[in-house]
Rosetta silent file (secondary structure, phi, psi, omega in degrees, C-alpha in Angstrom):
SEQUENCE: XXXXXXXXXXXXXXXXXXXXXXXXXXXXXXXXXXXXXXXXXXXXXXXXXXXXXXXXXXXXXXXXXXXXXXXXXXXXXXXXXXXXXXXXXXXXXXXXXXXXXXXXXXXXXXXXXXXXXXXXXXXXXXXXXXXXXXXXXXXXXXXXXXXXXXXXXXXXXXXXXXXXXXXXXXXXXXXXXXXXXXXXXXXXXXXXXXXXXXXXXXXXXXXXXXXXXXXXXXXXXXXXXXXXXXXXXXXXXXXXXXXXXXXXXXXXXXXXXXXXXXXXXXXXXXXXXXXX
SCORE:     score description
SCORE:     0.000 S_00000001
   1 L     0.000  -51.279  167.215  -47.570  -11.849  -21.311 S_00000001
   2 H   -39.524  -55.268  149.978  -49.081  -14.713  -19.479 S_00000001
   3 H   -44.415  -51.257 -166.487  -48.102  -17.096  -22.279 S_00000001
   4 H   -67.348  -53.008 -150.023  -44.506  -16.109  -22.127 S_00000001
   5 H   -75.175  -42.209 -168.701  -44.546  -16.525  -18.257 S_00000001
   6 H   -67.780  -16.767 -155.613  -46.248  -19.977  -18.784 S_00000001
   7 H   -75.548  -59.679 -161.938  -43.918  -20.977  -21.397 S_00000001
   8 H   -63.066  -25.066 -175.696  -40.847  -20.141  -19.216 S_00000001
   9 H   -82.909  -40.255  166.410  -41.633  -21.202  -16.217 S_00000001
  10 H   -68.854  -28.883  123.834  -42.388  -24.279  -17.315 S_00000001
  11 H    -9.077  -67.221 -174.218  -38.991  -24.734  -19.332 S_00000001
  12 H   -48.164  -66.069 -171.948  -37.628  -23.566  -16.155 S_00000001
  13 H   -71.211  -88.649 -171.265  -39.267  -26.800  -13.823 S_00000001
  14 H     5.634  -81.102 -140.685  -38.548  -28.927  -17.172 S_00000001
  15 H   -75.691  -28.526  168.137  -34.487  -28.069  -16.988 S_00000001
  16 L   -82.745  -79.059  174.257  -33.952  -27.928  -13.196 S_00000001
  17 L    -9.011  -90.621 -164.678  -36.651  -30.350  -12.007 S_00000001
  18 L   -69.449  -11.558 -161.064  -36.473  -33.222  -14.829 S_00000001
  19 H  -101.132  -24.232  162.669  -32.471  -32.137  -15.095 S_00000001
  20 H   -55.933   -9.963 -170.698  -32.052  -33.358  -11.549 S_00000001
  21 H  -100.745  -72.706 -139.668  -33.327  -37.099  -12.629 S_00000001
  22 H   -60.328  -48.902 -166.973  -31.417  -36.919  -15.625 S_00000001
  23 L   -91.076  -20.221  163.955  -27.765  -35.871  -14.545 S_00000001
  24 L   116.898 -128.110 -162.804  -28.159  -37.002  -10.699 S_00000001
  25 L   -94.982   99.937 -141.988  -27.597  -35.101   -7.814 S_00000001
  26 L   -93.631  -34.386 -129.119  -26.868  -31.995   -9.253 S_00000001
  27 L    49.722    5.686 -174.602  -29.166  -29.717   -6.910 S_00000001
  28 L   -65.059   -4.802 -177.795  -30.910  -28.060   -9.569 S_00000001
  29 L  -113.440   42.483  105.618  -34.069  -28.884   -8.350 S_00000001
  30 L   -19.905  115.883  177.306  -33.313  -26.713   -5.233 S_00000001
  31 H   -49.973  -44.578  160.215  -35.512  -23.812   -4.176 S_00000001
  32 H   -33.803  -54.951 -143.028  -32.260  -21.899   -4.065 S_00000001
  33 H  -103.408  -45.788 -161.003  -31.297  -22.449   -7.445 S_00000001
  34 H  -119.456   -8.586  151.686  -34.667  -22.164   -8.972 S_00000001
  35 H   -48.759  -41.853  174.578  -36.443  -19.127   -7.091 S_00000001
  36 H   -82.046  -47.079  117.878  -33.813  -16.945   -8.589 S_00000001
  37 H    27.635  -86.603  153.188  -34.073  -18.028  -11.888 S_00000001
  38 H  -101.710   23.450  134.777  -37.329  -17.465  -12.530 S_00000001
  39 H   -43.160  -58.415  155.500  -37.064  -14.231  -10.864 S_00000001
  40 H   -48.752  -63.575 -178.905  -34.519  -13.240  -13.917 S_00000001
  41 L   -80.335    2.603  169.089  -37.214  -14.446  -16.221 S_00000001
  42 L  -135.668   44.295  170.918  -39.964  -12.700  -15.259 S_00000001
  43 L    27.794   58.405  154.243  -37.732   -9.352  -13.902 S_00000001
  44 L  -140.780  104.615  177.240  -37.398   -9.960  -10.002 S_00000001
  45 L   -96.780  -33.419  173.216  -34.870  -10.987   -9.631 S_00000001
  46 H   -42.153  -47.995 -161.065  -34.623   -9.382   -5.779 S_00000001
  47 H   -86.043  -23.723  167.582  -37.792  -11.238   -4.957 S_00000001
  48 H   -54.673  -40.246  173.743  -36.743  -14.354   -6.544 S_00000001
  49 H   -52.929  -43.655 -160.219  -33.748  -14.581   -4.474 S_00000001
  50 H   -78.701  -33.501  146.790  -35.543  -14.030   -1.374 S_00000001
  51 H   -31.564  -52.143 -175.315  -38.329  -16.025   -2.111 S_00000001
  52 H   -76.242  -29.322  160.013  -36.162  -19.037   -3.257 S_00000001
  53 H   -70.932  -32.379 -179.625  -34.321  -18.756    0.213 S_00000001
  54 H   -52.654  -58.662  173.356  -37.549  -18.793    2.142 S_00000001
  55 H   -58.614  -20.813 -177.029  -38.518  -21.850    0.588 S_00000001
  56 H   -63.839  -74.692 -171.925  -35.085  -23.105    0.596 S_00000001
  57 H   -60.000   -9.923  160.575  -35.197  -23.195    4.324 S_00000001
  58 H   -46.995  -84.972 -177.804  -38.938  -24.832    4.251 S_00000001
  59 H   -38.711  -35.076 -176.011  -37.912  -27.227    1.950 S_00000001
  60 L   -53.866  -72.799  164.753  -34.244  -28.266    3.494 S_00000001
  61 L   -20.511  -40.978  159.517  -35.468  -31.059    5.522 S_00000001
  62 L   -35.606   82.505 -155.129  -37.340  -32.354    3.220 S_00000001
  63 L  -123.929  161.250  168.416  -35.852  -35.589    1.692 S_00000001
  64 L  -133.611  116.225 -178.031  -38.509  -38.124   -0.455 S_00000001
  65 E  -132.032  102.486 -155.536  -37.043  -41.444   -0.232 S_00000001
  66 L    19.618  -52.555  163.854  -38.731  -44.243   -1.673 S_00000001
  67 L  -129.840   13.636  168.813  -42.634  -44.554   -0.208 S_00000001
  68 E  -115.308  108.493  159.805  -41.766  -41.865    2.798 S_00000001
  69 L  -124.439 -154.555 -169.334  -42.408  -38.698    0.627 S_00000001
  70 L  -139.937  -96.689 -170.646  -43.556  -35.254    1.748 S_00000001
  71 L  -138.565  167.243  179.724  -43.786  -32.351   -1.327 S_00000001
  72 L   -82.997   93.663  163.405  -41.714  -31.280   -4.843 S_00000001
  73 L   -87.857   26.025  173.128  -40.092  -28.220   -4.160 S_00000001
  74 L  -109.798    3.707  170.286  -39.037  -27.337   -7.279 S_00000001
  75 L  -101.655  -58.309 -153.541  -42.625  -27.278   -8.904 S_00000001
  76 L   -76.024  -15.181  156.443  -43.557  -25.743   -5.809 S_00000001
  77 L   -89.254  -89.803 -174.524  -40.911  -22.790   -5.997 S_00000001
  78 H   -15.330  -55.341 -155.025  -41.152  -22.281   -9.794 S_00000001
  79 H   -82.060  -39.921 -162.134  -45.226  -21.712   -9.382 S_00000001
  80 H   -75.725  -51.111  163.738  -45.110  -20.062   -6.016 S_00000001
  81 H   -14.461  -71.764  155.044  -42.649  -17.617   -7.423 S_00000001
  82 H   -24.600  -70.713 -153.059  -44.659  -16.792  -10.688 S_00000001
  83 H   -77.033  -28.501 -163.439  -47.420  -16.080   -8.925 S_00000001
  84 H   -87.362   26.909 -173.496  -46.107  -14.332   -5.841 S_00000001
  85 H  -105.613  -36.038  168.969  -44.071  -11.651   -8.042 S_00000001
  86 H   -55.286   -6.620 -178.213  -47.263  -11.343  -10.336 S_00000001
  87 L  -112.961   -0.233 -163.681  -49.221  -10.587   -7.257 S_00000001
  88 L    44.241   42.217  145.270  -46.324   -8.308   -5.295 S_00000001
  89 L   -71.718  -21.118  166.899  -46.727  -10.262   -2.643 S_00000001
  90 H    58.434 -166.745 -161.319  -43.198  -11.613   -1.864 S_00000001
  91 H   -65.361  -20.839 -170.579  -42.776  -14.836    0.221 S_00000001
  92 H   -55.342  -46.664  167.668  -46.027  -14.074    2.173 S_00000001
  93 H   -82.822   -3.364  161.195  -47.646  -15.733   -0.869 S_00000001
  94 H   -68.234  -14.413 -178.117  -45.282  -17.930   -1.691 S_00000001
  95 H  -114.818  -15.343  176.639  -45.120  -19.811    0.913 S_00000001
  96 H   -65.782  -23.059 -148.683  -48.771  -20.546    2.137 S_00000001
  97 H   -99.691  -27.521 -178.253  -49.162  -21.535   -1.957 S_00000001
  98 H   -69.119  -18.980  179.700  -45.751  -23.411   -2.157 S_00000001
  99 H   -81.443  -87.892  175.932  -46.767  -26.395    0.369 S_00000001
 100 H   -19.282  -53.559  148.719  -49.940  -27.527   -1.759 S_00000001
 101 H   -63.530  -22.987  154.351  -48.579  -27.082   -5.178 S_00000001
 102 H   -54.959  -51.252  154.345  -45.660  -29.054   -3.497 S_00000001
 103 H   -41.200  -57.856 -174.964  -47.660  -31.562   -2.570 S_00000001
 104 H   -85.991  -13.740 -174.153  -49.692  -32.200   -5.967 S_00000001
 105 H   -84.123  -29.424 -169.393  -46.683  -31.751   -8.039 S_00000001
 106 H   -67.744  -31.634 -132.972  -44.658  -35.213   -5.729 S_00000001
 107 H   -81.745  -35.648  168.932  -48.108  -36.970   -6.200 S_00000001
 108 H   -22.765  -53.066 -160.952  -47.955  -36.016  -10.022 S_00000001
 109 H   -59.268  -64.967 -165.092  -44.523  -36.933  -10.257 S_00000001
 110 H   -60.690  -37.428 -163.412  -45.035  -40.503   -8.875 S_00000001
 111 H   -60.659  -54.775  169.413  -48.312  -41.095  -10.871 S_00000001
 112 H    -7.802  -82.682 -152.099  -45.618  -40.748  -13.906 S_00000001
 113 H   -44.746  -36.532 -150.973  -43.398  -42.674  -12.612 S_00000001
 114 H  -101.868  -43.210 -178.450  -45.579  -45.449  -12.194 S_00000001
 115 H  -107.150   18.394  178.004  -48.025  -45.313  -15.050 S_00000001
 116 H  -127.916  -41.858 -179.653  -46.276  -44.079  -17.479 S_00000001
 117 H   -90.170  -15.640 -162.755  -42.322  -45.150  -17.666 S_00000001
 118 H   -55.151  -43.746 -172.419  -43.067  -48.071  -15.820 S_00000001
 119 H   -59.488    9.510  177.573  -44.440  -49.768  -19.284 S_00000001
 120 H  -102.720  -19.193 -168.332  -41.123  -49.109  -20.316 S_00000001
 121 H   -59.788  -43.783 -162.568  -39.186  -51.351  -17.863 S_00000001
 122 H   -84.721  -38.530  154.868  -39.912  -54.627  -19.802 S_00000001
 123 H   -26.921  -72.673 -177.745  -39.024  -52.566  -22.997 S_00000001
 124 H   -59.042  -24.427 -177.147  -35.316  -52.044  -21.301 S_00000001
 125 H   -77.173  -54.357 -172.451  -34.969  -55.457  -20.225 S_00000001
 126 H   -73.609   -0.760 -172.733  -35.418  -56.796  -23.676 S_00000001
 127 H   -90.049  -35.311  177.612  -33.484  -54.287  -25.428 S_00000001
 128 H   -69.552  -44.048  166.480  -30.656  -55.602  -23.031 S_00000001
 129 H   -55.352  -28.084  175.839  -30.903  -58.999  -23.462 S_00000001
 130 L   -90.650   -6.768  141.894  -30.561  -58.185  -27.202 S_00000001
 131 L   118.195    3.148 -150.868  -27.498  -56.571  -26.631 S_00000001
 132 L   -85.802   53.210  177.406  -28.930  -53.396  -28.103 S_00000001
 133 H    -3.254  -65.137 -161.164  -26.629  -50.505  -26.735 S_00000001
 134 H   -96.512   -7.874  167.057  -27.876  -47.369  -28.818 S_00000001
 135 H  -111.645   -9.228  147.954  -31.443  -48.203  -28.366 S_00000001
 136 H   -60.177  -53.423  158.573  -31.187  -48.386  -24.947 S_00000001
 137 H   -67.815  -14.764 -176.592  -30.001  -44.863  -24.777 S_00000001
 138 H   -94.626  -38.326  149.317  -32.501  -43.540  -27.166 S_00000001
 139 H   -33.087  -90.668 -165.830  -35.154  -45.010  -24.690 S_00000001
 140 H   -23.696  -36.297 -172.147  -33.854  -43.543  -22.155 S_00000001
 141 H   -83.715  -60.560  136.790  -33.663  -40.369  -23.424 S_00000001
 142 H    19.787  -74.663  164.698  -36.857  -40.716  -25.129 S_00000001
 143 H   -71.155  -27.600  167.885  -38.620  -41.457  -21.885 S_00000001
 144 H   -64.660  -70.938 -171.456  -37.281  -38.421  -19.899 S_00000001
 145 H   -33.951  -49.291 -161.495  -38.350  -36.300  -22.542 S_00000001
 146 H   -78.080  -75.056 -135.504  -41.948  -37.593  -22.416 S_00000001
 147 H   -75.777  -28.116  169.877  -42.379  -37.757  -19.192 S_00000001
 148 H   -90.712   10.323  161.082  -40.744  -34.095  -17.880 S_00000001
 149 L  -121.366   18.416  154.473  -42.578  -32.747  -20.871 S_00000001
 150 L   -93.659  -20.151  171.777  -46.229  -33.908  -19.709 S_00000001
 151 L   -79.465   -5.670  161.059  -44.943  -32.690  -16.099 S_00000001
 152 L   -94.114   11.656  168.269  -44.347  -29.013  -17.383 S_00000001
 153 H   -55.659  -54.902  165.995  -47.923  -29.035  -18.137 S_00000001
 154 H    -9.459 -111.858  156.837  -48.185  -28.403  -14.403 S_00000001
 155 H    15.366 -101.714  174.983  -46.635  -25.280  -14.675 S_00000001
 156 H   -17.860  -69.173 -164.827  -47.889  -23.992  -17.759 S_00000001
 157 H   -62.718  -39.301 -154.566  -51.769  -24.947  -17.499 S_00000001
 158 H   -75.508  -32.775 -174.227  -51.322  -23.214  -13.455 S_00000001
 159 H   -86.200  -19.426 -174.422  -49.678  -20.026  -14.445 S_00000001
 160 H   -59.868  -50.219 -155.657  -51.922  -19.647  -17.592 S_00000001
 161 L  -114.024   -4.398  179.035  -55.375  -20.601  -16.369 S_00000001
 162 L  -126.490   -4.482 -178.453  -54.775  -19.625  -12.389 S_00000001
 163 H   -75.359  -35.295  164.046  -53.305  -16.681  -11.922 S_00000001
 164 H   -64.134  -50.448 -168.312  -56.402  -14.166  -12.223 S_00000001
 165 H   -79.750    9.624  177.492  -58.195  -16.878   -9.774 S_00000001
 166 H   -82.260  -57.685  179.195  -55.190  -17.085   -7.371 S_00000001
 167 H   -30.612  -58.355 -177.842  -55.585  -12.921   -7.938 S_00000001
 168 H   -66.796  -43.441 -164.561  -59.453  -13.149   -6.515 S_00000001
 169 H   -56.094  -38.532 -172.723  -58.784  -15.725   -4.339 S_00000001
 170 H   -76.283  -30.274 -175.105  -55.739  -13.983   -2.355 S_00000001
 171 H   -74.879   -6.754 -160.283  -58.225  -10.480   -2.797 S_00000001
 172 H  -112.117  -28.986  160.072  -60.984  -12.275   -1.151 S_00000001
 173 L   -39.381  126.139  160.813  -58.980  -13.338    1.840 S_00000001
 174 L   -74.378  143.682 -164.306  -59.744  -11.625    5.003 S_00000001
 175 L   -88.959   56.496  170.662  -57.078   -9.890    6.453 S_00000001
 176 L  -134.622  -45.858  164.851  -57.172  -11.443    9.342 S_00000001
 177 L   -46.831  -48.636 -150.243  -56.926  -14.968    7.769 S_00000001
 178 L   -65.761  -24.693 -166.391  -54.007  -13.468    5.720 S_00000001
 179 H   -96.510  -17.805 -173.356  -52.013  -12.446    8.932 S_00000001
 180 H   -86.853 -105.237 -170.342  -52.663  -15.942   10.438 S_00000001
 181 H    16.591  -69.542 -172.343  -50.918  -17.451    6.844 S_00000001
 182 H   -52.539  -64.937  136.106  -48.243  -15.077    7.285 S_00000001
 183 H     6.408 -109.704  153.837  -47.688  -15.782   10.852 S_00000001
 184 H    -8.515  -31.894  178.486  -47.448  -20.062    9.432 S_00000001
 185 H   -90.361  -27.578 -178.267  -45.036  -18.929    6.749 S_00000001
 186 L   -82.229  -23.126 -179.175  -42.802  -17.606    9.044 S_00000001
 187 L   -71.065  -24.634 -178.535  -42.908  -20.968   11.666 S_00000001
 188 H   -26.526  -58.278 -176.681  -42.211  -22.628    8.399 S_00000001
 189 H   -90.118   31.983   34.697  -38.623  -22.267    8.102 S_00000001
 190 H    49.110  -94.921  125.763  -38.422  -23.035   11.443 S_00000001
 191 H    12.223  -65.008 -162.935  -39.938  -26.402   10.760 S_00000001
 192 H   -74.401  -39.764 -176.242  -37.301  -27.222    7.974 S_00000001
 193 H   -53.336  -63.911 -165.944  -34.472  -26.119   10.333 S_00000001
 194 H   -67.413  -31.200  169.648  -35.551  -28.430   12.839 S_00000001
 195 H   -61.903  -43.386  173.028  -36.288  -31.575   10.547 S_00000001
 196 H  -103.748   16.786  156.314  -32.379  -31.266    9.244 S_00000001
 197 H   -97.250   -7.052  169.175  -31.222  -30.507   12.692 S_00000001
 198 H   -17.798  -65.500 -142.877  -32.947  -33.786   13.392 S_00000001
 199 H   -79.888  -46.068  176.319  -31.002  -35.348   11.081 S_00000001
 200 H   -73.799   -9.790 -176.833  -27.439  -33.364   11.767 S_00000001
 201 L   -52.268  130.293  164.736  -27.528  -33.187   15.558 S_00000001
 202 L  -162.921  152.147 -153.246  -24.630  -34.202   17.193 S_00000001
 203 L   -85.249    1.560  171.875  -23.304  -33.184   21.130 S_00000001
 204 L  -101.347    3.191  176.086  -19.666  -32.616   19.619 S_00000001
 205 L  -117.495   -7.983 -169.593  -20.734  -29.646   17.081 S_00000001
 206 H   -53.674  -35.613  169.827  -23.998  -28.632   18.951 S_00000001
 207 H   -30.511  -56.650 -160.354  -21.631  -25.396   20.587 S_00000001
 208 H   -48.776  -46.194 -151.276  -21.446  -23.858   17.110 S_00000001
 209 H   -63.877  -65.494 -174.157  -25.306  -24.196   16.509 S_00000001
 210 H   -52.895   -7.250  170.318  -25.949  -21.743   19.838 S_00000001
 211 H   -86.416 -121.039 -118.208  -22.552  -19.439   18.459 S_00000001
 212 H   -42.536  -44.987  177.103  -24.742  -18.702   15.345 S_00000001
 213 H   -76.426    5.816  154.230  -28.240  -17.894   17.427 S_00000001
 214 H   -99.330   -1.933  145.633  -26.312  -15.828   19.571 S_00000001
 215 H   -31.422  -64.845 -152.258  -24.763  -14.236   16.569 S_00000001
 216 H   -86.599  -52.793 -155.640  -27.627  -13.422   14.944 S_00000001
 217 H   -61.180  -61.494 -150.672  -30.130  -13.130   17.940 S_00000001
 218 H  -100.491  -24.671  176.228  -28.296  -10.625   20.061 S_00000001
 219 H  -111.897   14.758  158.043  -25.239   -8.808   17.769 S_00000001
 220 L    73.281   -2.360  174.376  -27.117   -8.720   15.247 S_00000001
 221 L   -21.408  137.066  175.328  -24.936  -10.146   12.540 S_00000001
 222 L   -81.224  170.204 -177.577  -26.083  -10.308    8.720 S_00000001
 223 H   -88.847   -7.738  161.434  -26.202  -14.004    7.276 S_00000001
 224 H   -65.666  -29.786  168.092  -23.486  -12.941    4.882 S_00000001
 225 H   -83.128  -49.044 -177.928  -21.204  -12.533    7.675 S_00000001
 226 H   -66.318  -19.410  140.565  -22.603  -15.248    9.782 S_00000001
 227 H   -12.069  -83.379 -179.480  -21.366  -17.278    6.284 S_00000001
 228 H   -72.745  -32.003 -171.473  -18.111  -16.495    6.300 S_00000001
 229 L   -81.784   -2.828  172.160  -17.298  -16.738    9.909 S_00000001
 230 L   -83.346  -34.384 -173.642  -18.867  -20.370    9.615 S_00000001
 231 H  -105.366   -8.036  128.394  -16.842  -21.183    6.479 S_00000001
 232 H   -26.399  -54.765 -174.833  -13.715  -19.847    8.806 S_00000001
 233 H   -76.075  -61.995 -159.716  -14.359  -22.023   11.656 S_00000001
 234 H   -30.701  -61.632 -170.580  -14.791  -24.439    9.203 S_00000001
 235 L   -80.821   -6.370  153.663  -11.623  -24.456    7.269 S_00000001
 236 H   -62.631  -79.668 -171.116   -9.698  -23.889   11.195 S_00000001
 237 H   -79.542   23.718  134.851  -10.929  -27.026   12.302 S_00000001
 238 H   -74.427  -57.559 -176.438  -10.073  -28.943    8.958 S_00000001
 239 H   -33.358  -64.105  179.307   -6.584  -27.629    9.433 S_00000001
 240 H   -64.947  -23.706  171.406   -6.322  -28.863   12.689 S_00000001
 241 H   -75.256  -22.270  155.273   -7.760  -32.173   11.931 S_00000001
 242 H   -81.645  -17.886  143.967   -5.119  -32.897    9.101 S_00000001
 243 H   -45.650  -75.564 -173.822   -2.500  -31.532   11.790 S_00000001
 244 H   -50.240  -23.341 -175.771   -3.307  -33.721   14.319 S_00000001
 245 H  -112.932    8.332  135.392   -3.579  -37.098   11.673 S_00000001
 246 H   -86.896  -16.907  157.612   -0.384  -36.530   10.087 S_00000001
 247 H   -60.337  -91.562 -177.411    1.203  -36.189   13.672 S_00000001
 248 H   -27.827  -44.646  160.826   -0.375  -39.469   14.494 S_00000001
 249 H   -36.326  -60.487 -159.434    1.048  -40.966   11.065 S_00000001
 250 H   -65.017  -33.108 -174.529    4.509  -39.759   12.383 S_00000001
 251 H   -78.194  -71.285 -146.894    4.142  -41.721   16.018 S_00000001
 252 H   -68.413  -35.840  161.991    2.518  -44.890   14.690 S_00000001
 253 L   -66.925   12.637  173.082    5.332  -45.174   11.964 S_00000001
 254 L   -61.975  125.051  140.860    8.171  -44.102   14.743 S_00000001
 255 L   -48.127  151.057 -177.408   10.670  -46.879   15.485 S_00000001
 256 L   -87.549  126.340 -155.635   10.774  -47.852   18.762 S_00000001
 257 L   -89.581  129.395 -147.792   13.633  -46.332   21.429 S_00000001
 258 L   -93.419  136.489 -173.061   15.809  -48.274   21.764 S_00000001
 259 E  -118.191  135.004 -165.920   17.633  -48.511   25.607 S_00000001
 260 L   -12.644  -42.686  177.395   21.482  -48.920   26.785 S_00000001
 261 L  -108.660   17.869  165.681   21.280  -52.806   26.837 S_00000001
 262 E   134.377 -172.152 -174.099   19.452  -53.043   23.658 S_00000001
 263 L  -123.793  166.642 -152.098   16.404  -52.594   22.729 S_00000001
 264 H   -32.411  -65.906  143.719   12.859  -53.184   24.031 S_00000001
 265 H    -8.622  -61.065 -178.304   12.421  -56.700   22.306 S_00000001
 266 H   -55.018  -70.132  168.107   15.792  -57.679   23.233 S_00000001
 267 H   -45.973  -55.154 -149.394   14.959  -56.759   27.195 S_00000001
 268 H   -65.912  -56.396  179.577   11.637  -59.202   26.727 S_00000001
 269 H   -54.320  -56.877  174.250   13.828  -62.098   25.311 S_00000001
 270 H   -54.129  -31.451 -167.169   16.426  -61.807   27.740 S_00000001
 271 H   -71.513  -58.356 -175.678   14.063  -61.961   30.801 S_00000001
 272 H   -61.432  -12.623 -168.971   12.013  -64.682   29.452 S_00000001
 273 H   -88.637  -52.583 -165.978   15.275  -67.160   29.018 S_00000001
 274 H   -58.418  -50.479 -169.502   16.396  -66.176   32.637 S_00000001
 275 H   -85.253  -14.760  156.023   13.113  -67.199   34.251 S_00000001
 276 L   -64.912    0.000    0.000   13.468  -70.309   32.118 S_00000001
């Protein structure tokens, strides 16, 4: 049973993870996208969702952009998943387990990157210079393959060989520790919120953001509702924004009205030759 879970789960980070490099920005390597997932393969699907949203909202902020990176969350879903539906534990262990494994899976990633396809760079240049189309793509492909199949080792070797010691390790917590963790998992998404409201803030939509927490906070709205009425507003104030800039089309293309002794132009001309 353990095998199978290692096998898939690793498959799993493989096809989202490594399928995000390959096809670009696809989102598969989204917490969203890959909590549920392997929820379906190891039959939770309930806990996958909700799990893959927890992390989702951890994770949204979270951009890695050339030497400022943070953590992987799609190794870091995929594992924290496995383990917390093999433990029944739901997001409370998923998410203290999902920052760390997040963490070692970016540093993983990059060590790749760097000592392993790099030797390939001088490879591609000369393949180019020689003009050499179809062996350029078979590198290419070539090299993804090797490299997102020594990075589902991750995976594999963690759910295989760690899952009884994650098992003592989580039993051996005191439940007092366990309640602070929980506690931390919940400022978490919190955290993520604020890191992309960082990035999204702006004083003409800020109204909206305080509509949703008093949505939620005080009438209690589900987030399926708070959804739609968001993707409402939304598609209101498109409307109106394609009103209003074909009305402006219509003015700036208007001819200009034209007056009893001629038109505007006309008036300008005459006046300057009289003061001549």
């Amino acid at each position: 049973m353990m095998l199978y879970e290692a096998i898939v789960v690793s498959l799993i980070v493989i096809a989202t993870v490594g399928g995000a490099e390959l096809l670009g920005l696809t989102m598969l390597n989204r917490p969203i996208v890959i909590g549920p997932l392997v929820g379906l393969a190891l039959g939770d699907v309930q806990s996958g969702v909700i799990i893959g949203a927890s992390l989702e909202a951890v994770f949204m902020g979270v951009v890695n952009i050339g030497g400022a990176s943070a953590a992987e969350p799609g190794l870091a879903t995929a594992v924290g998943t496995a383990f917390a539906i093999n433990l029944g534990g739901g997001a409370a262990i998923a998410l203290p387990l999902a920052i760390p494994i997040g963490i070692l899976g970016l540093q993983v990633k990059t060590l790749l990157y760097v000592g392993v396809i790099g030797f390939f760079a001088p490879v591609f240049d000369r393949l180019a210079a020689e003009g050499k189309e179809r062996a350029i793509i078979g590198l290419h492909y070539g090299a993804w393959c090797l490299q997102w199949g020594i990075y589902g080792l991750l995976p594999f070797i963690g759910i295989l060989a760690g899952s009884s010691a994650i098992n003592a390790f989580v039993k051996a917590i005191p439940p007092v520790i366990m309640n602070g963790l929980n506690i931390c998992g919940g400022l978490l998404p919190a955290v993520g919120m604020a890191m992309l409201l960082k990035l999204l803030w702006d004083k003409k939509i800020y109204l909206f953001f305080f509509l949703g927490f008093v949505l939620v906070a005080y009438l209690k709205l589900p987030l399926v509702a708070l959804a739609v009425l968001g993707a409402i507003i939304a598609v209101t104030i498109a409307q109106r924004d394609y009103q209003i800039s074909q009305l402006t089309k219509k003015m700036e293309n208007a001819p200009a009205l034209a007056t009893p002794s001629g038109s505007v132009n006309e008036m300008d001309s005459e006046e300057e030759d009289f003061f001549q």
